[in-house]
C-alpha positions in Angstrom: -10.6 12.0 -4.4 -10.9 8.6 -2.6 -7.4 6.8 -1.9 -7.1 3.3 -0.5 -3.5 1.7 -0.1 -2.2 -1.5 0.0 0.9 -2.4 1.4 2.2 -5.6 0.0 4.1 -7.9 2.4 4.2 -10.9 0.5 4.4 -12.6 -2.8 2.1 -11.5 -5.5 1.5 -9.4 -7.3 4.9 -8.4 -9.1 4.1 -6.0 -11.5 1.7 -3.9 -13.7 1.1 -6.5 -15.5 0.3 -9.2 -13.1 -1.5 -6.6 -11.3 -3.8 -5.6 -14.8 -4.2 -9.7 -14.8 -5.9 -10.1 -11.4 -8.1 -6.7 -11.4 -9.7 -8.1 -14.9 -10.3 -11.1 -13.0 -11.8 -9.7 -10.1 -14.2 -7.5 -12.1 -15.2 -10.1 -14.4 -18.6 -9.8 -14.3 -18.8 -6.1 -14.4 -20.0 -6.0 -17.7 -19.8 -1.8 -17.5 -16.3 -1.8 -17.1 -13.3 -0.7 -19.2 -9.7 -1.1 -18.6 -6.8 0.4 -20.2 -3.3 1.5 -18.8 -2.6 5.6 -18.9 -0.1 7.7 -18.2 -1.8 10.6 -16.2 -0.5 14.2 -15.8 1.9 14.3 -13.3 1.9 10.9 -12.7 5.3 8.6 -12.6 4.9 6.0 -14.6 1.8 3.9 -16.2 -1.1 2.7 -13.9 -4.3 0.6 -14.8 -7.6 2.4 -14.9 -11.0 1.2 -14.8 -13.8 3.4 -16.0 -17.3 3.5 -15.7 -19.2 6.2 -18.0 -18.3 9.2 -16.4 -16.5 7.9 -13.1 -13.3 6.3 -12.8 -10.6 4.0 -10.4 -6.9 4.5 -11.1 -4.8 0.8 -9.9 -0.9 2.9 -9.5 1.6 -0.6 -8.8 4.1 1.7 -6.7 7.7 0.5 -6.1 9.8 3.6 -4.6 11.1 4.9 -1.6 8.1 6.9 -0.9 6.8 3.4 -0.5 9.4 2.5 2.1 8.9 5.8 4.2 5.1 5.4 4.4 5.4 2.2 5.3 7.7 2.6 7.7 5.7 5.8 9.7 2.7 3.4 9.3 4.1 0.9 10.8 5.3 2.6 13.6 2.4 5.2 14.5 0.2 2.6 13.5 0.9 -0.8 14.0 2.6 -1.1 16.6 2.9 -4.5 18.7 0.8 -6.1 15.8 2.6 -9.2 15.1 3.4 -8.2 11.3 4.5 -5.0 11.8 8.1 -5.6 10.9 6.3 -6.6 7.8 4.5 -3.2 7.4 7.6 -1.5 7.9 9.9 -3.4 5.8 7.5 -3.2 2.6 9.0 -2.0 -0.5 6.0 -2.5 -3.0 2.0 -0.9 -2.8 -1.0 -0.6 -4.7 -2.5 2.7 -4.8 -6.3 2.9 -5.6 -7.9 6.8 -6.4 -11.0 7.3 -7.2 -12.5 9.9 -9.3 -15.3 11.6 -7.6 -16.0 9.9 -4.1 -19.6 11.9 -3.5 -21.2 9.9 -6.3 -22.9 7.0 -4.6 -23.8 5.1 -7.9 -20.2 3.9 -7.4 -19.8 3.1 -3.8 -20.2 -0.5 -4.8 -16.9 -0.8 -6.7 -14.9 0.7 -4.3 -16.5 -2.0 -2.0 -15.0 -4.2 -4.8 -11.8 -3.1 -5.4 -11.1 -3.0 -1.6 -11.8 -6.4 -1.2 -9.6 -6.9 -4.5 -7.2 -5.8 -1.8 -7.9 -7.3 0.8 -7.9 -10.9 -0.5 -4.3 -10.3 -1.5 -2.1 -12.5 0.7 -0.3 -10.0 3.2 -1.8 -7.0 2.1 -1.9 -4.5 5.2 -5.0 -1.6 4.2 -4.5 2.1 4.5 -6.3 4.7 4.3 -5.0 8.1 4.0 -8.1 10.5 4.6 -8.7 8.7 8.0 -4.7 7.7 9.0 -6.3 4.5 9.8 -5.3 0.9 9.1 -8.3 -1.3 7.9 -8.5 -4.4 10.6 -9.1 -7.4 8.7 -7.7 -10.7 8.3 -3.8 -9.7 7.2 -3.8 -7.7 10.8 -3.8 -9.9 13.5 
């Protein structure tokens, strides 16, 4: 499974909710896609899931200290003498993206998508797990 993380260092957005809000607006013309909130196996609490036929991305809005202590070994293996990363290691909310099957390249394009969902976010710092690596774009300066 493909993970991409978000660490959110400012503002918006604030909840599941909000969150549901701006996904539906970013995938607007996906005409393909359904959303619906679930309750996985496992899982702590609801998270927003888009689906595609037979392939799947899971939106987890993540507030616990989990959150904290990645954030904080991010920011400190990671970014370090990047301007924000007090930021990074002070952030107590993420959004969690996993994908369903990462081999199938009839989906590459919405993870394209939903990473630049992230990305626009103001203050989003991108993670990803698989490669420890931070993504350098505009939030990192």
């Amino acid at each position: 499974y493909h993970q991409v993380i978000a660490f959110l260092t400012l503002g918006k957005p604030e909840s599941l909710k909000a969150l549901e809000r701006d996904v539906r607006a970013w995938f607007d013309k996906d005409s393909e896609v359904q959303f619906s909130i679930d309750t996985a196996p496992f899982d702590i609490g609801e998270h927003l899931v888009l689906n595609w036929d037979d392939w799947y991305l899971r939106f987890y809005f993540e507030m616990h200290a989990d959150v904290e202590k990645q954030a904080q070994d991010v920011a400190l293996r990671l970014a370090g003498g990047r301007p924000n990363q007090e930021a990074i290691a002070t952030c107590k909310r993420r959004i969690r993206i996993v994908g369903s099957d990462e081999t199938q390249p009839d989906h590459i394009t919405q993870h394209i998508i939903a990473t630049e969902f992230l990305q626009q976010l103001p203050g989003s710092v991108i993670f990803y797990p698989e490669k420890d690596e931070l993504l350098k774009n505009r939030n990192l300066s």
